[in-house]
DOVEXDO-683869 format. One line per 3 residues: number of its first residue (from 1); their letters; for each residue x, y, z of N, C-alpha, C, CB. Coordinates in nm, 3 decimals. Glycine has a CB too. Layout:
N
NUM	a	X Y Z X Y Z X Y Z X Y Z; ...
***
This chain:
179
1	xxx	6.687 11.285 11.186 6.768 11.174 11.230 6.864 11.226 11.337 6.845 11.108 11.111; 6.884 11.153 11.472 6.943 11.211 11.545 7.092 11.175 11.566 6.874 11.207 11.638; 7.179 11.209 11.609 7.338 11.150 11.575 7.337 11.036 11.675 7.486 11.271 11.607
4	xxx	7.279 11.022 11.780 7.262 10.860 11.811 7.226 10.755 11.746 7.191 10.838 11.888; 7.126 10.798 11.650 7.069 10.649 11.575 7.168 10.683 11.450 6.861 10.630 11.526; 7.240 10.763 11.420 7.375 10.733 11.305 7.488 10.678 11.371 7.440 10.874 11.226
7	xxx	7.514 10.701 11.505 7.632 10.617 11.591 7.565 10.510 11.603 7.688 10.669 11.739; 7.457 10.454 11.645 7.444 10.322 11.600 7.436 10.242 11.515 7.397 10.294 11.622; 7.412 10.312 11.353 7.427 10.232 11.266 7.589 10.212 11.239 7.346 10.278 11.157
10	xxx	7.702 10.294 11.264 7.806 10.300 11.255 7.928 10.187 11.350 7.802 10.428 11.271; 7.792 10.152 11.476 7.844 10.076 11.564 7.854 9.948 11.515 7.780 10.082 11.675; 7.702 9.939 11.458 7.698 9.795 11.395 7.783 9.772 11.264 7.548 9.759 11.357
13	xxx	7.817 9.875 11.171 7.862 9.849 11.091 8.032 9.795 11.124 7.826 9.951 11.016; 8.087 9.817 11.269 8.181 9.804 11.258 8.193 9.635 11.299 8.241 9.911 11.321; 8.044 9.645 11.361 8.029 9.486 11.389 8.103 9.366 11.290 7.869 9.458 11.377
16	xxx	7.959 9.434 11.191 7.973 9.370 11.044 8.098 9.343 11.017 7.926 9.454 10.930; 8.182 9.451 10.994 8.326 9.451 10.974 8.385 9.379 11.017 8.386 9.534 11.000; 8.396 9.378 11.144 8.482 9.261 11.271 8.459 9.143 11.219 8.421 9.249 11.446
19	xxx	8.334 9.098 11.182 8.278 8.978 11.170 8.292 8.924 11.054 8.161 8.977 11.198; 8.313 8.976 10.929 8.320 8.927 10.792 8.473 8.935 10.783 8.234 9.016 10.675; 8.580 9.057 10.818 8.705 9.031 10.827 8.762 8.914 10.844 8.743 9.090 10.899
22	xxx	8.734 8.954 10.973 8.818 8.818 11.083 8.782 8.667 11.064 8.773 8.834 11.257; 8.628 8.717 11.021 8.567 8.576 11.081 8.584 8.466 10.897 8.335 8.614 11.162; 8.605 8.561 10.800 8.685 8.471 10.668 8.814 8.455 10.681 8.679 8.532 10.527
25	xxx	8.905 8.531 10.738 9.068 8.495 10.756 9.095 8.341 10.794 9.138 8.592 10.885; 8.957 8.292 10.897 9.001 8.212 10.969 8.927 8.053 10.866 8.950 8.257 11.142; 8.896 8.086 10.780 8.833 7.987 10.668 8.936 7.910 10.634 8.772 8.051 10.534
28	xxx	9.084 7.911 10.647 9.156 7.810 10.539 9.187 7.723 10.665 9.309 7.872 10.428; 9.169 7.793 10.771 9.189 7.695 10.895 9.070 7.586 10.910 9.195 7.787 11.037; 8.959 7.610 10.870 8.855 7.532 10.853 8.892 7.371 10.782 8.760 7.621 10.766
31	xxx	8.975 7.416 10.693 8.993 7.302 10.631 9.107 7.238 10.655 8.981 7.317 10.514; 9.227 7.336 10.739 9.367 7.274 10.743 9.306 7.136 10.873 9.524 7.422 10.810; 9.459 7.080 10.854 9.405 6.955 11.012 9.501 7.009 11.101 9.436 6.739 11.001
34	xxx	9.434 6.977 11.222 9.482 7.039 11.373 9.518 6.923 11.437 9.364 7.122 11.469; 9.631 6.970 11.530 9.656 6.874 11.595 9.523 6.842 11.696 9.786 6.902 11.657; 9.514 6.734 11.762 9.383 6.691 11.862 9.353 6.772 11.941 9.391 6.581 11.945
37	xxx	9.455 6.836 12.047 9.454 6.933 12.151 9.469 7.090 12.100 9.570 6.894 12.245; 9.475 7.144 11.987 9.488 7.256 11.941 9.322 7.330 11.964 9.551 7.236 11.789; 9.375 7.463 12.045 9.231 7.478 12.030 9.217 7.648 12.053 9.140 7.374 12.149
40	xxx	9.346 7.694 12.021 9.354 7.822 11.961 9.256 7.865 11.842 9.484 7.832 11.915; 9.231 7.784 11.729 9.124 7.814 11.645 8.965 7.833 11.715 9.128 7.700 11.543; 8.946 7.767 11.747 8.802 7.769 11.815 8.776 7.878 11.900 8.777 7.651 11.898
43	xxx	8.910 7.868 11.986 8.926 8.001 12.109 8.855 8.157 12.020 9.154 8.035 12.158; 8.980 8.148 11.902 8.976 8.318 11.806 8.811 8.301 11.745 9.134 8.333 11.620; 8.793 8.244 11.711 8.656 8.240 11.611 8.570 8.220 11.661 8.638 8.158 11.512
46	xxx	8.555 8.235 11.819 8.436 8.218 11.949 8.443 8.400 12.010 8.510 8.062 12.115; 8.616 8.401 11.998 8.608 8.558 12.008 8.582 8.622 11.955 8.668 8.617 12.021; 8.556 8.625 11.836 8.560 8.693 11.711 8.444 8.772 11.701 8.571 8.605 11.599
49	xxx	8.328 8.621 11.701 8.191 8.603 11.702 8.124 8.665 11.800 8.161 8.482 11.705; 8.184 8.641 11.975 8.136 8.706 12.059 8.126 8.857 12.084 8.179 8.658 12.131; 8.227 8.932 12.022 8.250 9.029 12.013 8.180 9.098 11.917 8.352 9.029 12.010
52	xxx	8.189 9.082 11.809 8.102 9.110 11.698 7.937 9.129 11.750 8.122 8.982 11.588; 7.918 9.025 11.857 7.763 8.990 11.861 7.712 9.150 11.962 7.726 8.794 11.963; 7.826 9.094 12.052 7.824 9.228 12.189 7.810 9.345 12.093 7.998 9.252 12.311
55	xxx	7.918 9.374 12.001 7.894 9.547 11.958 7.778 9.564 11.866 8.033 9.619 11.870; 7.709 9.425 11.788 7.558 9.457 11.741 7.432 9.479 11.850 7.515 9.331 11.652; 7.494 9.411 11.935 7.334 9.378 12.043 7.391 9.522 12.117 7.318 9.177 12.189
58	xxx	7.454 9.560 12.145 7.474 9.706 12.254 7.552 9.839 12.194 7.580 9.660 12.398; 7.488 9.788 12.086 7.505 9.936 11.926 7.451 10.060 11.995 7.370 9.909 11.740; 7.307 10.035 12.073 7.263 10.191 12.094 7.298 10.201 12.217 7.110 10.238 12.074
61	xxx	7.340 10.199 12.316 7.404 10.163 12.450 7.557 10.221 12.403 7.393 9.974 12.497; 7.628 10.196 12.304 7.718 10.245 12.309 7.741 10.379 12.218 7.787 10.152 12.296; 7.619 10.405 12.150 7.606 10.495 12.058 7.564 10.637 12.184 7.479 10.437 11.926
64	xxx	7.494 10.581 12.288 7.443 10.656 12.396 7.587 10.751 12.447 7.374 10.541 12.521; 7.683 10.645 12.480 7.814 10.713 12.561 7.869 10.765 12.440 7.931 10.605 12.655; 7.910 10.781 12.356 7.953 10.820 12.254 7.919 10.943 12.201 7.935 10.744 12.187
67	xxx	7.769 10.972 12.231 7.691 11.115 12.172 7.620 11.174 12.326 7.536 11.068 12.021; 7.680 11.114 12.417 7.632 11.159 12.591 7.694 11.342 12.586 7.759 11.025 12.760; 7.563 11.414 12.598 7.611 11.547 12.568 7.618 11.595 12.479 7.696 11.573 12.590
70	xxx	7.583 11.603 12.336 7.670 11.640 12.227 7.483 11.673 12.196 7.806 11.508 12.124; 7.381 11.606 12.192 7.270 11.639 12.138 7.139 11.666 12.210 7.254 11.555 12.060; 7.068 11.729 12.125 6.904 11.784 12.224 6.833 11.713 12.149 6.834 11.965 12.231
73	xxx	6.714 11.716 12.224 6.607 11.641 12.182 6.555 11.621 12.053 6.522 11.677 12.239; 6.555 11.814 12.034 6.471 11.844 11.930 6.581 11.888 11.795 6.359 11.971 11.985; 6.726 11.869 11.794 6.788 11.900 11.696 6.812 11.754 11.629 6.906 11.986 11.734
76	xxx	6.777 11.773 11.468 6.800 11.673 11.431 6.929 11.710 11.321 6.672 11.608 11.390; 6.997 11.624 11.258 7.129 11.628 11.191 7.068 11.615 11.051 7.245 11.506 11.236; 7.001 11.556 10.991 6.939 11.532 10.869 6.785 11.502 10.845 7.006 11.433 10.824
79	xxx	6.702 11.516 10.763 6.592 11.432 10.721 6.614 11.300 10.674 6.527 11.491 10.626; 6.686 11.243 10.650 6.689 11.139 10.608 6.625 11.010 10.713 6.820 11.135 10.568; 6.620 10.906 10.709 6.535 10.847 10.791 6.632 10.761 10.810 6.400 10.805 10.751
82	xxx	6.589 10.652 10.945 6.727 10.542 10.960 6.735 10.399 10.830 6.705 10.451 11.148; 6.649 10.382 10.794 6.612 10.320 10.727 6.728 10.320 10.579 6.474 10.364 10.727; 6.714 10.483 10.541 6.828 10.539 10.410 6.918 10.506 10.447 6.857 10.683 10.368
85	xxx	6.993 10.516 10.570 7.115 10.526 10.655 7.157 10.371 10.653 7.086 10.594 10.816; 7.041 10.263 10.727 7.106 10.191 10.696 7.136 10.064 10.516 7.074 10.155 10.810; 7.041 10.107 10.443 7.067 10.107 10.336 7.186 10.135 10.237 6.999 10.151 10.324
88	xxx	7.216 10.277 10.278 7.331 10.329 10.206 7.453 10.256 10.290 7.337 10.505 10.205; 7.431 10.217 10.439 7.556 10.114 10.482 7.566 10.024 10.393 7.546 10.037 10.615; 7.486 9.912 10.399 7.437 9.771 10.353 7.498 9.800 10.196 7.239 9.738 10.370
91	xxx	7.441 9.868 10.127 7.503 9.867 10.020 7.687 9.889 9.967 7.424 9.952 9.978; 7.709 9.997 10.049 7.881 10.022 10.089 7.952 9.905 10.158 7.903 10.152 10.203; 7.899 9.843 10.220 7.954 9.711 10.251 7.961 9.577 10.148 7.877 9.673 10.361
94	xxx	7.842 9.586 10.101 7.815 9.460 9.994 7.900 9.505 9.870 7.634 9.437 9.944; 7.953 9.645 9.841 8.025 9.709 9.738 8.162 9.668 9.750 8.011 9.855 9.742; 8.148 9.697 9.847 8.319 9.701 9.926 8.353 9.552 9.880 8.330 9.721 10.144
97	xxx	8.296 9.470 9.947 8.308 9.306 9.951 8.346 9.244 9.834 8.181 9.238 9.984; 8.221 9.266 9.773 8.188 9.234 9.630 8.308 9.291 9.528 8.038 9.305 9.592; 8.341 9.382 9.519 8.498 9.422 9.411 8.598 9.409 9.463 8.529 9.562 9.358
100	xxx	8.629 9.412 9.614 8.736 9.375 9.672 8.771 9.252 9.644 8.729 9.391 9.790; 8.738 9.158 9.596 8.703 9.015 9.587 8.711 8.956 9.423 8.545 9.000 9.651; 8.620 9.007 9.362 8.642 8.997 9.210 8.701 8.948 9.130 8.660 9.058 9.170
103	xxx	8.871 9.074 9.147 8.956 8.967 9.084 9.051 8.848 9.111 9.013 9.019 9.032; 9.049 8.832 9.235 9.071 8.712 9.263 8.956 8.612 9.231 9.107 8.712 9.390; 8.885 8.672 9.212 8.749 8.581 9.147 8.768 8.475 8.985 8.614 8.722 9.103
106	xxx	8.847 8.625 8.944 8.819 8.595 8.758 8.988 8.544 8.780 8.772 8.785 8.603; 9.075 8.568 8.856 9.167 8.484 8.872 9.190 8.319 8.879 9.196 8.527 8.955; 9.087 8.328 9.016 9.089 8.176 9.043 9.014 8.048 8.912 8.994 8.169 9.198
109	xxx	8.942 8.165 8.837 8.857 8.082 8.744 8.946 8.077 8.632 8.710 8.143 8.707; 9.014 8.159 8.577 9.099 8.149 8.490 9.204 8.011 8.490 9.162 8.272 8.502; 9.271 8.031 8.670 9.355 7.930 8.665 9.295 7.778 8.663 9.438 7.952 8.774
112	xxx	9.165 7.740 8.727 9.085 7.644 8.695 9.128 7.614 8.563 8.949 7.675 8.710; 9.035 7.717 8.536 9.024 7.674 8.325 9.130 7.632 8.271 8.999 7.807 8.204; 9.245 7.699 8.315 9.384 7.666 8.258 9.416 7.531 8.302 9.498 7.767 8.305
115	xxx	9.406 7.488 8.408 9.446 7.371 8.452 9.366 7.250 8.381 9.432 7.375 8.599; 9.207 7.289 8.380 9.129 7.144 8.342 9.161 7.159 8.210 8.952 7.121 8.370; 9.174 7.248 8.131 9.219 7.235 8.001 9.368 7.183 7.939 9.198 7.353 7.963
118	xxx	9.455 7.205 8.052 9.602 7.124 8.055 9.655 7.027 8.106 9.679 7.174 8.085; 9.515 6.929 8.182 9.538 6.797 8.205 9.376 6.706 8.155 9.588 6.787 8.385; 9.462 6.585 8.177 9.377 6.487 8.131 9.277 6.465 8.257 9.460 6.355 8.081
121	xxx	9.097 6.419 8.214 9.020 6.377 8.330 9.005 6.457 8.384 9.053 6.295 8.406; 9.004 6.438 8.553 8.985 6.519 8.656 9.120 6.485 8.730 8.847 6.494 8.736; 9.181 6.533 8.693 9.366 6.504 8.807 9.373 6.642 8.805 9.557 6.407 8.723
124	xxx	9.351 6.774 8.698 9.363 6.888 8.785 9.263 6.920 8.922 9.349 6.996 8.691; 9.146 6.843 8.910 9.078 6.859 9.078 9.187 6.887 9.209 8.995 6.695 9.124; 9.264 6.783 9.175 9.362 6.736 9.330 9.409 6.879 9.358 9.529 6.605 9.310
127	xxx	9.440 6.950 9.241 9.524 7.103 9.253 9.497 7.187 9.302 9.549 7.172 9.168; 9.336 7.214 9.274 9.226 7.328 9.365 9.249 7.264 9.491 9.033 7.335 9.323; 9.288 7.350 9.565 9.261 7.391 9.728 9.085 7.436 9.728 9.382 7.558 9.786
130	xxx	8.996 7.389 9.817 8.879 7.449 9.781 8.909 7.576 9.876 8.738 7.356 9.805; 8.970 7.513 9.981 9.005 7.658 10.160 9.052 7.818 10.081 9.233 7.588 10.313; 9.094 7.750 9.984 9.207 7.876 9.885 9.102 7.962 9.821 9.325 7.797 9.730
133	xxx	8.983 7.861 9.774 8.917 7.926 9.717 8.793 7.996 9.768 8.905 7.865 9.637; 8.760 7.909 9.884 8.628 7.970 9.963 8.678 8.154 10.023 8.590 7.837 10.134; 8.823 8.151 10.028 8.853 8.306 10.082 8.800 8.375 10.036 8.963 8.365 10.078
136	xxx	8.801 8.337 9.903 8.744 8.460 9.791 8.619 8.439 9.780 8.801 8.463 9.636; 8.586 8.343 9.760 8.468 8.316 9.695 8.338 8.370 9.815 8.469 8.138 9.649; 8.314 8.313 9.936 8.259 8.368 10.065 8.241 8.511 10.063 8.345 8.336 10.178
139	xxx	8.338 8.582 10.067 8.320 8.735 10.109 8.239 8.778 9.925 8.528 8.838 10.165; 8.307 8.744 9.841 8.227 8.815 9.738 8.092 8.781 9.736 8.276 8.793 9.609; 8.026 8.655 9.779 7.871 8.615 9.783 7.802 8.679 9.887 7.845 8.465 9.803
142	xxx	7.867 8.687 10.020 7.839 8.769 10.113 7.807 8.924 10.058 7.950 8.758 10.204; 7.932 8.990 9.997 7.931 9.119 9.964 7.780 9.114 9.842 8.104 9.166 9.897; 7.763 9.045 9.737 7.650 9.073 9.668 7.524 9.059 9.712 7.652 9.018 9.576
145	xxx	7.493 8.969 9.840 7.376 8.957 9.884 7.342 9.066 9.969 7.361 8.843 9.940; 7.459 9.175 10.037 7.440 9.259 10.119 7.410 9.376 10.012 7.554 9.270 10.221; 7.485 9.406 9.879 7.448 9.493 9.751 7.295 9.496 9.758 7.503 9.425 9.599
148	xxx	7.260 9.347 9.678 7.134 9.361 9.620 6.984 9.326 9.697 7.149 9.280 9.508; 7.050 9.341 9.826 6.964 9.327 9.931 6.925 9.449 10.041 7.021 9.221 9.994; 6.965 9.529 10.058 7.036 9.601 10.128 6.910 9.698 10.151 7.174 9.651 10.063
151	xxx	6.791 9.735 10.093 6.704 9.808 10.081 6.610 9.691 10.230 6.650 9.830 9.894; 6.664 9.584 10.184 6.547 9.493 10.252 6.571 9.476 10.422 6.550 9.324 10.176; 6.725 9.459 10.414 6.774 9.451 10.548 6.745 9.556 10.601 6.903 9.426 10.567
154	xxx	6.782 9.656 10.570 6.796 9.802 10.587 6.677 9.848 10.661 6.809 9.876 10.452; 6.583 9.824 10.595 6.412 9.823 10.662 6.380 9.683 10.759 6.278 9.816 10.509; 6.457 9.619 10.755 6.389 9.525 10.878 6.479 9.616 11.021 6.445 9.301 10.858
157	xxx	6.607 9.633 10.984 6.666 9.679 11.058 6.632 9.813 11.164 6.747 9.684 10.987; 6.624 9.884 11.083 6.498 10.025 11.123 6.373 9.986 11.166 6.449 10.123 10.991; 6.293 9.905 11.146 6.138 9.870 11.191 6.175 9.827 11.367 6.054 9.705 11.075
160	xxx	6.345 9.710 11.336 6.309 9.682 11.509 6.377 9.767 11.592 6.351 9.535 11.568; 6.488 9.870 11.517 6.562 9.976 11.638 6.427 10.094 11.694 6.725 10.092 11.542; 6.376 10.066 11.572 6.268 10.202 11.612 6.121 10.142 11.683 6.215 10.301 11.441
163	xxx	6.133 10.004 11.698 6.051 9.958 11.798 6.106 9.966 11.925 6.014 9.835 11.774; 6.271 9.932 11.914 6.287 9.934 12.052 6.315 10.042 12.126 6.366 9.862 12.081; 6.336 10.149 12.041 6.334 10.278 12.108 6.190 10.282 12.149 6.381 10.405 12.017
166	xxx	6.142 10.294 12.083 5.973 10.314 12.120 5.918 10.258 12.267 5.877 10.222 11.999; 5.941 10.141 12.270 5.980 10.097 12.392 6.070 10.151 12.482 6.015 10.001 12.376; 6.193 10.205 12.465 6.227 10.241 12.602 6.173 10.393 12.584 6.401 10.218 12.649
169	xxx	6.140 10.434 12.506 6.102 10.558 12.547 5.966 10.598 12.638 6.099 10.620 12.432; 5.848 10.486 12.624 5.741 10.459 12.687 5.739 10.397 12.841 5.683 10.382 12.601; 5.877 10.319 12.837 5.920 10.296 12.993 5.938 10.379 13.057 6.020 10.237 13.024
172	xxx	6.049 10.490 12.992 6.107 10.620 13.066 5.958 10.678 13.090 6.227 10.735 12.962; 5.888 10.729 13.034 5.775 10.816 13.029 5.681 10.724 13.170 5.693 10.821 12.842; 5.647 10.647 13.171 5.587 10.535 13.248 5.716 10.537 13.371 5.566 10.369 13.141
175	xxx	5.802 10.532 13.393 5.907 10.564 13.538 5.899 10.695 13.565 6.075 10.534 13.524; 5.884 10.802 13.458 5.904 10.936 13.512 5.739 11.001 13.540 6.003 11.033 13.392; 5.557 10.885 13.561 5.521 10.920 13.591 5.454 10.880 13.707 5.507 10.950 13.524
178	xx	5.520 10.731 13.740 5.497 10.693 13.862 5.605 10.738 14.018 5.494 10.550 13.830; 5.652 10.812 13.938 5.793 10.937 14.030 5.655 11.020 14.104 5.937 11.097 13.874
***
């Protein structure tokens, strides 16, 4: 495995990051009301997104300047394959998510319970904020599908970086023999 294709999984992971951070902070705004002309929300969560997208789509492009010099062809850093690499991300992320999250999980359900059990009908409904609750609730579903998935992504992920290397490496070879 060469330290470029680990700076790119590292690139994207920070993607990920950018993108699940930021891009749940901005969830209770989803539900608050805006004035008509407000359009600071849309602005951040267009940036957010765009940015996020740029450092996934130009992961190895920037993994390139990053390790420009530092490696040879033929030295590799590990056996491990990209595939493990990005697996063991996918899973550290969906980990991360997933317990970071939790107990506000068994929190929010507790206070539910407490509430429908200390009023009559459905009048504790009005009380749940759902915006309050999607904070939590979002990133922990996010975080378990990236857990118990993560073998799967992981390998789609690797099948197309290592196609597209494959590809530019057959271009280069194909430019450096019509030179």
């Amino acid at each position: 495995m060469k330290l470029r294709a680990i700076s790119t999984v590292i690139v994207r992971l920070f993607a990920l990051n950018l993108l699940v951070t930021q891009g749940f902070s901005v969830v209770p705004y989803l539900f608050a009301t805006r004035a008509p002309g407000d359009v600071a929300f849309p602005v951040a969560l267009s940036l957010v997104i765009v940015v996020a997208a740029v450092l996934w789509v130009k992961a190895d492009t920037i993994a390139n300047v990053i390790t420009q010099g530092v490696e040879s062809e033929g030295h590799a850093v590990t056996v491990l394959q990209l595939r493990d690499y990005y697996s063991v991300a996918f899973a550290a992320i969906g980990l991360f998510y997933a317990v970071g999250h939790l107990a506000s999980i068994l929190n929010w359900t507790a206070a539910i319970f407490k509430k429908a059990a200390g009023t009559y009908g459905t009048e504790w409904q009005a009380e749940v904020k759902g915006s309050e609750i999607s904070y939590y609730v979002v990133p922990f579903v996010v975080g378990l599908v990236l857990l118990f998935n993560a073998r799967y992504f992981a390998t789609l992920l690797a099948k197309r970086q290592q196609a597209g290397e494959a590809a530019s490496a057959s271009k280069v070879e194909s430019d450096a023999s019509s030179e």
